[in-house]
N, CA, C and O atoms as a Tinker XYZ file with bonds, in Angstrom:
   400  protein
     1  N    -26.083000 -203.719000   38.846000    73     2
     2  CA   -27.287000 -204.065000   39.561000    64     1     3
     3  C    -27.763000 -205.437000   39.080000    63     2     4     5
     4  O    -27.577000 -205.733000   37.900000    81     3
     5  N    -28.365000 -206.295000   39.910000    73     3     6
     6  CA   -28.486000 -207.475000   39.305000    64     5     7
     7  C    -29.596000 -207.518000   38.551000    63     6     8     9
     8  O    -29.810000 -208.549000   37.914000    81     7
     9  N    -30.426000 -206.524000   38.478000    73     7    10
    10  CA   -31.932000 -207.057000   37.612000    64     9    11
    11  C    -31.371000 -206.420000   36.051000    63    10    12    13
    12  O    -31.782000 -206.618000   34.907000    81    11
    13  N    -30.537000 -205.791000   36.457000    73    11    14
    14  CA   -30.042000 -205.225000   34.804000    64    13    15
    15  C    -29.683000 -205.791000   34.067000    63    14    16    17
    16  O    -28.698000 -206.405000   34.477000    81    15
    17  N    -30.060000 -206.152000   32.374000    73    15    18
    18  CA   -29.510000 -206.947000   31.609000    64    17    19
    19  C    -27.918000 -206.641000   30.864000    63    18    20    21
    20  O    -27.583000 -205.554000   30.394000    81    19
    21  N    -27.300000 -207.547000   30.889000    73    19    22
    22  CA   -26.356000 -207.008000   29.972000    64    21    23
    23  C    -26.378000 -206.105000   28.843000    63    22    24    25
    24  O    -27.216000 -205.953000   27.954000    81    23
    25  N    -25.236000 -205.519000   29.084000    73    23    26
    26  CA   -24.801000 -203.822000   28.119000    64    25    27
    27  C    -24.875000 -204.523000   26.753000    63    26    28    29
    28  O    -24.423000 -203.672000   25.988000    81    27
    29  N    -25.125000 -205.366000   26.187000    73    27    30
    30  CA   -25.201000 -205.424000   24.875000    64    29    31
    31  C    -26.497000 -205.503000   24.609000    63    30    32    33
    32  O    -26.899000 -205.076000   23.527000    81    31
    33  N    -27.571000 -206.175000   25.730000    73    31    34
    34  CA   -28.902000 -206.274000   25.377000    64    33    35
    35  C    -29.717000 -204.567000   25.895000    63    34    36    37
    36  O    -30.817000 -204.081000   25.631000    81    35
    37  N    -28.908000 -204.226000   26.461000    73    35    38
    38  CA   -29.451000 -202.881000   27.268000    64    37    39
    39  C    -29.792000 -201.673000   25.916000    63    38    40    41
    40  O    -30.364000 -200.617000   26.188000    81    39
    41  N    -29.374000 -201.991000   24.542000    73    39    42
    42  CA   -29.169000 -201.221000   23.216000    64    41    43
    43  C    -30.324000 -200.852000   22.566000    63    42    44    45
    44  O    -30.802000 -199.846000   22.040000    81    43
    45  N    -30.784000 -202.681000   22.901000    73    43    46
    46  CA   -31.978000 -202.951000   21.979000    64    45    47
    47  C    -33.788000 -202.631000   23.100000    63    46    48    49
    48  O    -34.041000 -203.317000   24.090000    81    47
    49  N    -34.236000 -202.097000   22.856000    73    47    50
    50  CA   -35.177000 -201.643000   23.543000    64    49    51
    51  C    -36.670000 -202.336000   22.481000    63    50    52    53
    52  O    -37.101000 -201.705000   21.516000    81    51
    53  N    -37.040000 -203.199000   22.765000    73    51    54
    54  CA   -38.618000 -204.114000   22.085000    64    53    55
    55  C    -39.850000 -202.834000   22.815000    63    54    56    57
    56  O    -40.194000 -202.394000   23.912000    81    55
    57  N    -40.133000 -202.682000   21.480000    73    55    58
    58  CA   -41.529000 -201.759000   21.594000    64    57    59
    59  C    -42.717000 -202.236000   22.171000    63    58    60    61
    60  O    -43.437000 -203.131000   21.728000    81    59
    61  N    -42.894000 -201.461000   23.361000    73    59    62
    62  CA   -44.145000 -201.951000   24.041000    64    61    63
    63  C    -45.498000 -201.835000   23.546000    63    62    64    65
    64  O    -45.811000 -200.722000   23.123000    81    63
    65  N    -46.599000 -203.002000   23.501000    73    63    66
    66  CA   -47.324000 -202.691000   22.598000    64    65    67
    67  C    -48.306000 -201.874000   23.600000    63    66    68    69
    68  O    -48.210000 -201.741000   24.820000    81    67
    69  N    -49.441000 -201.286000   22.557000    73    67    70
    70  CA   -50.106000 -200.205000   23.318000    64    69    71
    71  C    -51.117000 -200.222000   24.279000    63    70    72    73
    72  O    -51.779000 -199.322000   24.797000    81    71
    73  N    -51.087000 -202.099000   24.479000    73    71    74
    74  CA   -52.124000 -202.088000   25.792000    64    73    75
    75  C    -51.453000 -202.726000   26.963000    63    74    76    77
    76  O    -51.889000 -203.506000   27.809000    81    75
    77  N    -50.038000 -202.079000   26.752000    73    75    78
    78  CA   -48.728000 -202.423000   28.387000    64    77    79
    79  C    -49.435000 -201.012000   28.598000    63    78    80    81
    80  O    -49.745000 -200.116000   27.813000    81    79
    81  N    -49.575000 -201.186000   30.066000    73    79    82
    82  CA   -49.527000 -199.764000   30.882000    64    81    83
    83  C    -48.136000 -199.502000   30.969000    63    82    84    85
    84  O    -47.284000 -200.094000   30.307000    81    83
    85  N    -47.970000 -198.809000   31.609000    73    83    86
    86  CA   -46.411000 -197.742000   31.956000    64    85    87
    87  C    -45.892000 -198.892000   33.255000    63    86    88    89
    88  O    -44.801000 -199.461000   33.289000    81    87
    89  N    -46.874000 -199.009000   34.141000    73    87    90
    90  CA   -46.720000 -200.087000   35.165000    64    89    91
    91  C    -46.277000 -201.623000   34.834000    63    90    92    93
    92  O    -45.665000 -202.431000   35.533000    81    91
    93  N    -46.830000 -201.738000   33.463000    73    91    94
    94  CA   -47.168000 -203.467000   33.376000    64    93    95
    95  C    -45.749000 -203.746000   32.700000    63    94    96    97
    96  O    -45.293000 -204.878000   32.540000    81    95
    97  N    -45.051000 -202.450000   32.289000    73    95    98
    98  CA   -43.886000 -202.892000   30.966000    64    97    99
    99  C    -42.033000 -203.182000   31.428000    63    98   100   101
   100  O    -40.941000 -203.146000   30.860000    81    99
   101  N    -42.644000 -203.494000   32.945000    73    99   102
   102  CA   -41.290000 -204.677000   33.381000    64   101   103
   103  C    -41.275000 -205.682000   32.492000    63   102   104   105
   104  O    -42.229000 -206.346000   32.087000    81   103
   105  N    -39.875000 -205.774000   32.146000    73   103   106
   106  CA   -40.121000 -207.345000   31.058000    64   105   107
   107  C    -39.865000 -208.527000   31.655000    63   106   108   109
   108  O    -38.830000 -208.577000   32.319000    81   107
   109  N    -40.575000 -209.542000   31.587000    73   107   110
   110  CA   -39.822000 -210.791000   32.133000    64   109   111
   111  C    -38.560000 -211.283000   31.592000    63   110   112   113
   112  O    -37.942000 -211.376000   30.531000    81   111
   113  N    -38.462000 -211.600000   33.062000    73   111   114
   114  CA   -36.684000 -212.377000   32.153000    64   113   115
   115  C    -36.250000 -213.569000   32.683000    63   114   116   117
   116  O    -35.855000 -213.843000   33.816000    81   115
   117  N    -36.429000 -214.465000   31.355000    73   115   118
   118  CA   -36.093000 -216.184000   31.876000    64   117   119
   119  C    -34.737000 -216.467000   32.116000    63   118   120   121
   120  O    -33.941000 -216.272000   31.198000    81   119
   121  N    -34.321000 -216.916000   33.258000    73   119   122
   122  CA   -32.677000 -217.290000   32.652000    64   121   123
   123  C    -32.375000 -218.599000   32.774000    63   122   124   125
   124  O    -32.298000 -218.927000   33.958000    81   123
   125  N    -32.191000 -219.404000   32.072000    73   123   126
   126  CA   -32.156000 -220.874000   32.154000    64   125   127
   127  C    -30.496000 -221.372000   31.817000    63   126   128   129
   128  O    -29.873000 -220.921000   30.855000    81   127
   129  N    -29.970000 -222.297000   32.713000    73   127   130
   130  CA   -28.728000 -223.180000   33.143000    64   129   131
   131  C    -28.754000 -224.214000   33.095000    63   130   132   133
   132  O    -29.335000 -224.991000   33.853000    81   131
   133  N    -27.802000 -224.543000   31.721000    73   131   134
   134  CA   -27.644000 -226.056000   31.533000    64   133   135
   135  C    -26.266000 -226.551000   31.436000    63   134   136   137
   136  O    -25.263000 -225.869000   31.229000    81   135
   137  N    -26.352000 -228.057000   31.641000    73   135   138
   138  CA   -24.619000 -228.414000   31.667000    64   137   139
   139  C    -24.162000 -228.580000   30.054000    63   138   140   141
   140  O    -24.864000 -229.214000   29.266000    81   139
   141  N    -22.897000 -227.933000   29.659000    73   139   142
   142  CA   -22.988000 -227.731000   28.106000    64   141   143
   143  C    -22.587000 -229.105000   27.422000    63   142   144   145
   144  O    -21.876000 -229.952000   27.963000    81   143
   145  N    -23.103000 -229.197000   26.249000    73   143   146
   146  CA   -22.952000 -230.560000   25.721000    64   145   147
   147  C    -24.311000 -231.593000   25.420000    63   146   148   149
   148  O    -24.437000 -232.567000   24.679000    81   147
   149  N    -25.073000 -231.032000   26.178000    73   147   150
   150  CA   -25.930000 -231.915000   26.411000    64   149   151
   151  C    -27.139000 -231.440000   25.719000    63   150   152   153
   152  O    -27.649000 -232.438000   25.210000    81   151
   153  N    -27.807000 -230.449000   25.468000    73   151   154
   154  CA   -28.886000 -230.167000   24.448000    64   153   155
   155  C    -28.319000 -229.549000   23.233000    63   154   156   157
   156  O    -27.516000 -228.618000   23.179000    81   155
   157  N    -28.832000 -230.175000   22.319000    73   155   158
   158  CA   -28.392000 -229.745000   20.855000    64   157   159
   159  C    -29.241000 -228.691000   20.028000    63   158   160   161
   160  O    -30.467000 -228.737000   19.936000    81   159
   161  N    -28.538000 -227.864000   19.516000    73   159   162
   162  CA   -29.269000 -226.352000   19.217000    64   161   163
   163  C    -30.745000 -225.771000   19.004000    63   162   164   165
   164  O    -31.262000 -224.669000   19.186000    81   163
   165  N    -31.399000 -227.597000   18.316000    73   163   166
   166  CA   -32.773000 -227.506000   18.084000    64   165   167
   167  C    -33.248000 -227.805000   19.467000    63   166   168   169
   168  O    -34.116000 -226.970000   19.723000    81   167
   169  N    -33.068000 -228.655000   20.525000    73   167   170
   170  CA   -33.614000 -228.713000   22.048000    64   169   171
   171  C    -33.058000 -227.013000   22.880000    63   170   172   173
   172  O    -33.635000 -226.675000   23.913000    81   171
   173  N    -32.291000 -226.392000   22.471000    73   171   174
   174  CA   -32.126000 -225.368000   22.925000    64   173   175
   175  C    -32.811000 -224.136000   22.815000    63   174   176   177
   176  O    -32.836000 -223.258000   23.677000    81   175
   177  N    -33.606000 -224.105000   21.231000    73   175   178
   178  CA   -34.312000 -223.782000   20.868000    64   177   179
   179  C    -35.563000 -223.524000   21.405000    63   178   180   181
   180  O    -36.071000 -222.432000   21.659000    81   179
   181  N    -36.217000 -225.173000   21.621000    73   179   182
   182  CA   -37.627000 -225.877000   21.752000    64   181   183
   183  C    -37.495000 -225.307000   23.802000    63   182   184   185
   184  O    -38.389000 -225.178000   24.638000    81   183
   185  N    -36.186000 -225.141000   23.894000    73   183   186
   186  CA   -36.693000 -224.987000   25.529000    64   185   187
   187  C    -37.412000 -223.516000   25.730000    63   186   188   189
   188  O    -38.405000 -223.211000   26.390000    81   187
   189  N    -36.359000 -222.565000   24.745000    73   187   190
   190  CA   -36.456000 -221.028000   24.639000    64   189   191
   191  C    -38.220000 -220.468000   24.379000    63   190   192   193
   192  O    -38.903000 -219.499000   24.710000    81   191
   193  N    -38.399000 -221.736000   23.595000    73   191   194
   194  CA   -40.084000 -221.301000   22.677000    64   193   195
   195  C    -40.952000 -221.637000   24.020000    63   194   196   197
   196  O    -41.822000 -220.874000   24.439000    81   195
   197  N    -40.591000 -222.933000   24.670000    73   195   198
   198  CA   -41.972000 -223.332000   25.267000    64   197   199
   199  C    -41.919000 -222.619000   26.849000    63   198   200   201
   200  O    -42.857000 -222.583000   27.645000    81   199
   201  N    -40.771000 -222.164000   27.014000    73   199   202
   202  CA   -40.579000 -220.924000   28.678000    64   201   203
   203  C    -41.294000 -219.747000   28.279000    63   202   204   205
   204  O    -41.941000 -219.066000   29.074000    81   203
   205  N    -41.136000 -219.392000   26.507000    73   203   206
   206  CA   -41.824000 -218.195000   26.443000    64   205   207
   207  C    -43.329000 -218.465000   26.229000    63   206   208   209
   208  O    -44.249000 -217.666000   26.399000    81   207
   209  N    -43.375000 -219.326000   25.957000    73   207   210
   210  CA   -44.834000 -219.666000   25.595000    64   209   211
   211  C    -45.644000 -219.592000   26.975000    63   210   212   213
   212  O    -46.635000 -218.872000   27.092000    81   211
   213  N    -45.114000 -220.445000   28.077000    73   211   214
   214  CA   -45.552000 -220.758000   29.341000    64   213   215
   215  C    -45.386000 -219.795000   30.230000    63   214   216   217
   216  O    -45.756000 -219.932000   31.396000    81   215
   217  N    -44.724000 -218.551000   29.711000    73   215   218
   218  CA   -44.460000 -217.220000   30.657000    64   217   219
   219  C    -46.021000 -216.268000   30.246000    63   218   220   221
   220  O    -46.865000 -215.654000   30.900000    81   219
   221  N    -45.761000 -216.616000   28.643000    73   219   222
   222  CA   -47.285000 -215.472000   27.868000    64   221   223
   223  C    -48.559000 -216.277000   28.285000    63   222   224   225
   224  O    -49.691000 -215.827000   28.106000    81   223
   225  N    -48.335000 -217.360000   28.790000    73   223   226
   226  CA   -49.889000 -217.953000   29.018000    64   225   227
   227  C    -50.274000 -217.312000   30.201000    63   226   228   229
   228  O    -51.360000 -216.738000   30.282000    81   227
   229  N    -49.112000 -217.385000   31.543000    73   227   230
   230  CA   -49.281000 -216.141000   31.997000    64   229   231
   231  C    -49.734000 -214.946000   32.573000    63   230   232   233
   232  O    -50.611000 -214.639000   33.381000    81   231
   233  N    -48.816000 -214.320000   31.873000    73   231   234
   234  CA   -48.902000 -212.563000   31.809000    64   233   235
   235  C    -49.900000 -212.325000   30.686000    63   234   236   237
   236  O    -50.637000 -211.357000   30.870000    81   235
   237  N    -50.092000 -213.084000   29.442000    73   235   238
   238  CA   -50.927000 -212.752000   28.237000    64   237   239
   239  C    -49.953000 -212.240000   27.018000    63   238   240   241
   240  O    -48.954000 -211.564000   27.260000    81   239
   241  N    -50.262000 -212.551000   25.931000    73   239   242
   242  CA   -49.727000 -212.307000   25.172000    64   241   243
   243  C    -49.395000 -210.703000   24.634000    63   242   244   245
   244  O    -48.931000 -210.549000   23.504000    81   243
   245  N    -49.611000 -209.762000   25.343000    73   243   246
   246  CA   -48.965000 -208.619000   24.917000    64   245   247
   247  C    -47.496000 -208.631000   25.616000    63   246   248   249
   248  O    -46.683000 -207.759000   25.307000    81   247
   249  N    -47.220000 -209.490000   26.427000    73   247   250
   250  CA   -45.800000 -209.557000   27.145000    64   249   251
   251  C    -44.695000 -210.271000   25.986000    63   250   252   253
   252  O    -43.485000 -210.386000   26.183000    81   251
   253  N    -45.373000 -210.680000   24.835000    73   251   254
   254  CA   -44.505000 -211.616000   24.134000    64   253   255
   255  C    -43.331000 -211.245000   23.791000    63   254   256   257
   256  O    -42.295000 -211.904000   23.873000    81   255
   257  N    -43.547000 -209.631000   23.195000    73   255   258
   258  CA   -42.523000 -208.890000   22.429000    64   257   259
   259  C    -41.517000 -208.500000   23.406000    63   258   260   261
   260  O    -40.448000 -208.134000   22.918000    81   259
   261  N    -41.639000 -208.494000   24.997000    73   259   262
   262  CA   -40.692000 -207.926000   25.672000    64   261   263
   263  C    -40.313000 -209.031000   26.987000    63   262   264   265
   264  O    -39.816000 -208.801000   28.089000    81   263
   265  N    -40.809000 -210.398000   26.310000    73   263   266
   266  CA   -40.519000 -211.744000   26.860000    64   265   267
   267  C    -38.926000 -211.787000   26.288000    63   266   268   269
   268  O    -38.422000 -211.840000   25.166000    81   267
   269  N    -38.296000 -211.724000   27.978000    73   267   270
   270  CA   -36.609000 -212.191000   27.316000    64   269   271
   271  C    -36.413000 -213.684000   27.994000    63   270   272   273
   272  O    -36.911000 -214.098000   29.040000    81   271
   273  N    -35.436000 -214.437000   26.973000    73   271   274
   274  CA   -34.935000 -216.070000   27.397000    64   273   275
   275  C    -33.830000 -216.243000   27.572000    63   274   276   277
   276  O    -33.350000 -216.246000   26.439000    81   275
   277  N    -33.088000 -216.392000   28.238000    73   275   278
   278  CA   -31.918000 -216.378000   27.868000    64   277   279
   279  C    -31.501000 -217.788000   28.602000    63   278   280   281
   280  O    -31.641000 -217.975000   29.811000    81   279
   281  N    -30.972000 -218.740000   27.685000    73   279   282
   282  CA   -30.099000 -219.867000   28.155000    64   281   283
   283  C    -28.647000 -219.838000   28.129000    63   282   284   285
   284  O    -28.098000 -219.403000   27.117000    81   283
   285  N    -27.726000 -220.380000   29.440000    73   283   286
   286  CA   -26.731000 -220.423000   29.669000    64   285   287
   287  C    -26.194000 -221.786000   29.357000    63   286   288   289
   288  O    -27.000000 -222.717000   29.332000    81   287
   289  N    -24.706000 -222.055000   29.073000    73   287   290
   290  CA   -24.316000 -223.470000   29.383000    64   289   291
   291  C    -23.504000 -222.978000   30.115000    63   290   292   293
   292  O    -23.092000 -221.819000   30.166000    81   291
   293  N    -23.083000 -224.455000   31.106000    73   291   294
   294  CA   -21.982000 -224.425000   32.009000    64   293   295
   295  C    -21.676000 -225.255000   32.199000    63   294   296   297
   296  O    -22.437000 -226.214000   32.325000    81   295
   297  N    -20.110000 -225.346000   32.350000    73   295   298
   298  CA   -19.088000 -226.004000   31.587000    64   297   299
   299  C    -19.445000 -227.770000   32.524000    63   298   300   301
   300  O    -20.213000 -227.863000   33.482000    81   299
   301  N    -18.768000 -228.794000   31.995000    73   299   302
   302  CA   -19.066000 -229.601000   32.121000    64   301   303
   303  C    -18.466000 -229.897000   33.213000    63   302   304   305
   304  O    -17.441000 -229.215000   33.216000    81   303
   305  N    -18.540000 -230.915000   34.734000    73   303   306
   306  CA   -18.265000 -231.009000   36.063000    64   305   307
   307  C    -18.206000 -229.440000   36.581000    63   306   308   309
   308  O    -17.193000 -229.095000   37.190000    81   307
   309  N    -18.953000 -228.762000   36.421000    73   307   310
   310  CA   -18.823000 -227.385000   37.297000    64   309   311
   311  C    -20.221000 -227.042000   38.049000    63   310   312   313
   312  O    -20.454000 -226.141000   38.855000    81   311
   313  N    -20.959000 -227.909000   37.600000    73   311   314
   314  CA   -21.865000 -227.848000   38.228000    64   313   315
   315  C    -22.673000 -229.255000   39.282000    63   314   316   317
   316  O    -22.478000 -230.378000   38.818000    81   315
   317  N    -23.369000 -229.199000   40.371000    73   315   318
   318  CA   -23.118000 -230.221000   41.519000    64   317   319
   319  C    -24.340000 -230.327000   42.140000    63   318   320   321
   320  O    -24.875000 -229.246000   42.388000    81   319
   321  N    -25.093000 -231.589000   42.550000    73   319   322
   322  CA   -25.708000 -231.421000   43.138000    64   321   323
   323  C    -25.214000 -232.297000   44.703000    63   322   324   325
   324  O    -24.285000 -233.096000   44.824000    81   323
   325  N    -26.305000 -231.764000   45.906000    73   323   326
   326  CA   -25.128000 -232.483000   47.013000    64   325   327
   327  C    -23.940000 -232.914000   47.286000    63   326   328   329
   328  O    -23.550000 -233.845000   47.992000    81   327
   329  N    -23.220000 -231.877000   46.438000    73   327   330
   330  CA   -21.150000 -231.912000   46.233000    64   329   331
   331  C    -20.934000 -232.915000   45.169000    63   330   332   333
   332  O    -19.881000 -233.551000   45.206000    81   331
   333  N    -21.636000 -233.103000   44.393000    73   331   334
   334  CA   -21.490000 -234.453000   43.799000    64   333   335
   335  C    -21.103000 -233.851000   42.225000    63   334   336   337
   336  O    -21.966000 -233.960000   41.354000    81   335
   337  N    -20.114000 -233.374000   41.976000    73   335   338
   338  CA   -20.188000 -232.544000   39.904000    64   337   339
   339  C    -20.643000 -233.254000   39.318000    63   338   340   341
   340  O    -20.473000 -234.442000   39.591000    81   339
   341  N    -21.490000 -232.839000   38.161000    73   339   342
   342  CA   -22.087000 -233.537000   37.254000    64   341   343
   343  C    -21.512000 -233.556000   36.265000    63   342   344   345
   344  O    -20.857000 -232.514000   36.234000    81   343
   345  N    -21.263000 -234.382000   34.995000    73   343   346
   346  CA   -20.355000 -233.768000   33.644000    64   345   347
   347  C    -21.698000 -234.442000   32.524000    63   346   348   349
   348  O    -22.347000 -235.462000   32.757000    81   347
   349  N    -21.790000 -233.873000   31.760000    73   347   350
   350  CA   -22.436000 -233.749000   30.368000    64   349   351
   351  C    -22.900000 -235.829000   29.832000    63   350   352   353
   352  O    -23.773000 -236.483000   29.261000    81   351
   353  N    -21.476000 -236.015000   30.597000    73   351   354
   354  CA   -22.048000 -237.590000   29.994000    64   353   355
   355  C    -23.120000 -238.147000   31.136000    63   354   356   357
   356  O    -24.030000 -238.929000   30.861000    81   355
   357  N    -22.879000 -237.652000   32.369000    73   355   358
   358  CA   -23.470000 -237.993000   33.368000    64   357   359
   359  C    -25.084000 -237.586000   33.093000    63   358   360   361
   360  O    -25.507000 -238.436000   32.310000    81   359
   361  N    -25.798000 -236.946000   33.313000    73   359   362
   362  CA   -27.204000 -236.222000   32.445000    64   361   363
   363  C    -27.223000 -236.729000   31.223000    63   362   364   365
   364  O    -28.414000 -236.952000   31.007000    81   363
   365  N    -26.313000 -237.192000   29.855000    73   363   366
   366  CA   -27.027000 -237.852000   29.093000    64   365   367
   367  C    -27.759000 -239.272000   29.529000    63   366   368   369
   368  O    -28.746000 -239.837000   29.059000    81   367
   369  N    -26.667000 -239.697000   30.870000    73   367   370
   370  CA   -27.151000 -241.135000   30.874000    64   369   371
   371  C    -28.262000 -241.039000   31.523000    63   370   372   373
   372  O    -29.138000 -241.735000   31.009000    81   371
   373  N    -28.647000 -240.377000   32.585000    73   371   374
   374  CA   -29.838000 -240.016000   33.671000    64   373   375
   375  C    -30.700000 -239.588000   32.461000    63   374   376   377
   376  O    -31.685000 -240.310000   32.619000    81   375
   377  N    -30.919000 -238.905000   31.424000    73   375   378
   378  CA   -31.853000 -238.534000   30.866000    64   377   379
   379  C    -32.085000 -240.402000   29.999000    63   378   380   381
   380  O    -33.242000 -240.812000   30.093000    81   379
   381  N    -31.172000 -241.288000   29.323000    73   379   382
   382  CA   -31.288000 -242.578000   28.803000    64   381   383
   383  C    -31.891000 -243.276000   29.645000    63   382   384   385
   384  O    -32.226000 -244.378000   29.211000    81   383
   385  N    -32.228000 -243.008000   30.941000    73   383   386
   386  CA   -32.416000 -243.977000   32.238000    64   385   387
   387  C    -31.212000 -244.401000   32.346000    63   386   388   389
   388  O    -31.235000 -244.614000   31.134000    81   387
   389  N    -30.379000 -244.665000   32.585000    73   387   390
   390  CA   -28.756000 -245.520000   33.099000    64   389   391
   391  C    -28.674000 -244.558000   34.289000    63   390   392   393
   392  O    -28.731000 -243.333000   34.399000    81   391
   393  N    -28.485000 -245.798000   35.319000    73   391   394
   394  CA   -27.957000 -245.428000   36.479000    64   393   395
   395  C    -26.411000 -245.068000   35.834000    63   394   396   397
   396  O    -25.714000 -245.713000   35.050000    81   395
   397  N    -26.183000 -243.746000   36.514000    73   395   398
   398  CA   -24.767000 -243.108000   36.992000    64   397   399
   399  C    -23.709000 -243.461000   37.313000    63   398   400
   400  O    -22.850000 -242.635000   37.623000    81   399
């Protein structure tokens, strides 16, 4: 089913705190896609903190504990915008300002 998280995260069950109703304790779930290469573990990090941060501002902070993030990479030219693949050096330079 697609809203289902993967069987390895499906194990771990985060305790709802006691002012989730029964209703409210859908968890959010971020999923964020990047081209790999290009953010380094501490920006991978800083993205994870400030989606959760900007999800609990929100819903409120009792969602924190059952706030999921999950960032992807993907692989370098596999991803495209207007048919056009992008590769890892391409987005460093667009993020430097350098035209492409």
């Amino acid at each position: 089913m697609w809203g289902d998280p993967p069987e390895a995260h499906r194990r771990y069950q985060a305790p709802i705190p006691e002012a989730v109703t029964q209703q409210e304790a859908v968890m959010p779930f971020i999923q964020v896609k990047v081209i790999e290469n290009v953010f380094t573990p501490e920006q991978k990090q800083q993205i994870v903190r400030v989606l959760t941060d900007a999800m609990v501002q929100v819903e409120g902070e009792n969602m924190r504990p059952v706030t999921w993030c999950v960032l992807e990479e993907v692989k370098s030219g596999s991803w495209a915008i207007a048919g056009n693949p992008l590769t890892s050096e391409d987005v460093r330079a667009m993020a430097a300002g350098v035209a492409a």
